[in-house]
C-alpha positions in Angstrom: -30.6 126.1 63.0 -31.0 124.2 59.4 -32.5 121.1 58.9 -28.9 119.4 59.4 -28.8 120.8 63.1 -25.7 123.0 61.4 -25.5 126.5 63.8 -23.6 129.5 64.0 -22.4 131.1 67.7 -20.7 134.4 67.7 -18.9 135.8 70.7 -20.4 139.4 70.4 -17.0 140.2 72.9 -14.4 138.9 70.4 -15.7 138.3 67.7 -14.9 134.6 67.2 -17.5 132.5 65.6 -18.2 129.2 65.9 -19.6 126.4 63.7 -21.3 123.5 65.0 -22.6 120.5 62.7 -23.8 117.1 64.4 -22.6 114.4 62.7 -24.2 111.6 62.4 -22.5 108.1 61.0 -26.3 106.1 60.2 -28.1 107.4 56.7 -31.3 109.1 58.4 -32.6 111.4 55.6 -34.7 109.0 53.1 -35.7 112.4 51.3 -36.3 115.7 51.0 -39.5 115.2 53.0 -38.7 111.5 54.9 -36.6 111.0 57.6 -36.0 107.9 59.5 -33.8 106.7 63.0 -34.3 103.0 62.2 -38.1 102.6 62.0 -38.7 103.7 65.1 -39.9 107.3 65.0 -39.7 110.8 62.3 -36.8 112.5 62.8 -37.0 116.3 63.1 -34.3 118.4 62.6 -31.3 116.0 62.0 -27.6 115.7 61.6 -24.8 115.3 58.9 -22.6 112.6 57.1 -19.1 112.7 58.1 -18.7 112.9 54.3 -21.0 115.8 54.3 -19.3 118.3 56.9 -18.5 121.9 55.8 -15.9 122.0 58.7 -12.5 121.3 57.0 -9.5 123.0 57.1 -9.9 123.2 52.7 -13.1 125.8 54.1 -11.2 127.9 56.2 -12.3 126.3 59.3 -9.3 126.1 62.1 -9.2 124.1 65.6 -11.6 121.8 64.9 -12.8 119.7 67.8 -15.0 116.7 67.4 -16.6 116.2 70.7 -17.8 112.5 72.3 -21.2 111.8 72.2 -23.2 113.4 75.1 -20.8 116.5 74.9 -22.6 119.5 74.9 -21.1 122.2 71.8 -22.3 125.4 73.6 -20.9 123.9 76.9 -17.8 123.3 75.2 -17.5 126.4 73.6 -18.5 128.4 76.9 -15.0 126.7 78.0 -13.1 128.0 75.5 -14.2 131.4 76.0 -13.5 131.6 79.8 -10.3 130.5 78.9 -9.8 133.0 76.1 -11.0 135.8 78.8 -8.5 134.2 81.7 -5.4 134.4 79.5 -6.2 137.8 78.3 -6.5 138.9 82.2 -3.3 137.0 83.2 
C-alpha cells in the first residue's frame, strides 16, 4: 500500500485486477512529512483528493464503483468475483 492508501488486488484465477484509492474530501497532507485529521491526531497512511484519483476512464480504468463510507473494497470486490465465478458456471 502507498502512502495515499492506493492498492492493487489481482484475481490470480482471472486475471482481473483491481484498483482501490480512498478518497478523502478534507485536505489532510500539510507536507511531505505532516499530516493532520483536524488537530486531533498524525495521520498514518492516508487517502486521496477526489481531484487527485488515478481512476478515470481518460486512464483506462472501467466499472468504476465509488463505495459508501463504511464499505469494505476487498468485501466488495470478493462480491464481484463470486459473481464472476457463478455466471461462468451457469
Amino acid at each position: 500500500m502507498s502512502t495515499t492508501g492506493r492498492y492493487f488486488v489481482r484475481d490470480h484465477r482471472s486475471g482481473r485486477v483491481f484498483c482501490v484509492e480512498p478518497i478523502n474530501r478534507r485536505d489532510q497532507k500539510l507536507d511531505d512529512l505532516g499530516w493532520t485529521n483536524g488537530g486531533i491526531d498524525p495521520v498514518r497512511g492516508g487517502a486521496v483528493a477526489e481531484a487527485d484519483s488515478v481512476i478515470m476512464p481518460e486512464n483506462g480504468f472501467r466499472n468504476i464503483t465509488v463505495l459508501p463510507p463504511g464499505s469494505s473494497p476487498d468485501g466488495y470486490i470478493e462480491m464481484l468475483l463470486k459473481a464472476q465465478d457463478s455466471a461462468g458456471q451457469s
